[in-house]
C-alpha positions as CSV (number, residue, x, y, z in Angstrom):
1,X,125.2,96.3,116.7
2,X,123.8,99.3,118.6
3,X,121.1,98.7,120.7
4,X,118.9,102.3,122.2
5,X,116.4,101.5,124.9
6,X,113.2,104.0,124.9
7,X,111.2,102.9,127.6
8,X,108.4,105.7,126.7
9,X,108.1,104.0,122.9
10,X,108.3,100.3,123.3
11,X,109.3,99.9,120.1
12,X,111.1,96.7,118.4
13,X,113.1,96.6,115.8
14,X,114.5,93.9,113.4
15,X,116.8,94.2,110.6
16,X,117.4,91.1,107.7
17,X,119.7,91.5,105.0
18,X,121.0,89.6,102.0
19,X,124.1,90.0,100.1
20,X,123.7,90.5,96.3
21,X,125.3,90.8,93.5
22,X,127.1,93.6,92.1
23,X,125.6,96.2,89.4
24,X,127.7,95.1,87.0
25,X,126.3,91.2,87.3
26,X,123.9,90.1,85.3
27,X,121.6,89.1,87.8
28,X,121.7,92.1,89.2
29,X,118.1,93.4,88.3
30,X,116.4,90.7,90.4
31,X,116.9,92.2,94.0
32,X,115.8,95.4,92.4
33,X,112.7,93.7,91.4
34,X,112.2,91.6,94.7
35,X,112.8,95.5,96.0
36,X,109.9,97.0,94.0
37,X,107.4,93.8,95.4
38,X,107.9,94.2,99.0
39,X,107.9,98.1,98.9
40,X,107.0,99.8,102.4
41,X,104.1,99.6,104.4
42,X,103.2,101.7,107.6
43,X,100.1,100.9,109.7
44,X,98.6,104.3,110.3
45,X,99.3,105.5,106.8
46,X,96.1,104.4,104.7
47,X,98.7,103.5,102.1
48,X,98.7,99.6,101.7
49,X,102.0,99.5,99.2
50,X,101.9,96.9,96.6
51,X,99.5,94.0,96.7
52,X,102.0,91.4,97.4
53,X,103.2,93.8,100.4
54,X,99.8,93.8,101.6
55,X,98.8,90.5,101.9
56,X,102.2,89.8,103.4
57,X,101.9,92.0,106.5
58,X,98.2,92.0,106.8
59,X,98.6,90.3,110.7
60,X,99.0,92.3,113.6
61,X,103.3,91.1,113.4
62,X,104.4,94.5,112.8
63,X,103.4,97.8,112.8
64,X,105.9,99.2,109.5
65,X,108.5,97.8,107.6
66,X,110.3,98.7,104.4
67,X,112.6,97.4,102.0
68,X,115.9,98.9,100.7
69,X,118.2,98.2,98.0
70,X,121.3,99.5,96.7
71,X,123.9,97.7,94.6
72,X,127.7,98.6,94.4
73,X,131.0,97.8,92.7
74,X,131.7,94.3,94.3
75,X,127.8,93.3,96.2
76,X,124.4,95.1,96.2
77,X,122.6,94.2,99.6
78,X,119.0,93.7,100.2
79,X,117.6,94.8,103.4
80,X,114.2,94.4,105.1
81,X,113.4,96.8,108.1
82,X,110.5,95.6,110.6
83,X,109.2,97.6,113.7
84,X,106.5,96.7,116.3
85,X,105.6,97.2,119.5
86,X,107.0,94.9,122.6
């Protein structure tokens, strides 16, 4: 864990993944689906991201957050990325 204080920013951040399956499983499309539905959302962009993304972080709980995905030999990870201000 690496933690960087900016004092001029005030920014927090909070990380969440999910171990998945490997590429080679056959459930392995379903974090790449869950993936597409959350997408990425930034609140001064006047892109809202999917629907479902939308309606998800439509409070005032965080000012971005994006999801990421990649899948390897042996597990394929799921992360969600969050950022607000403290």
């Amino acid at each position: 864990m690496k933690h960087i204080e900016d004092s001029s920013r005030r920014l927090t951040s909070v990380a969440i993944a999910w171990e998945g399956v490997s590429w080679t499983h056959p459930d392995a499309v379903l974090p790449v689906v869950l993936h597409s539905m959350l997408g990425a959302w930034r609140q001064d962009e006047d892109r809202l991201g999917s629907e479902f993304a939308s309606k998800l972080w439509s409070g005032s709980c965080c000012e971005r957050y994006t999801a990421f995905h990649t899948s390897y030999t042996l597990h394929g990870p799921l992360w969600l990325l969050c950022g607000s201000r403290a």
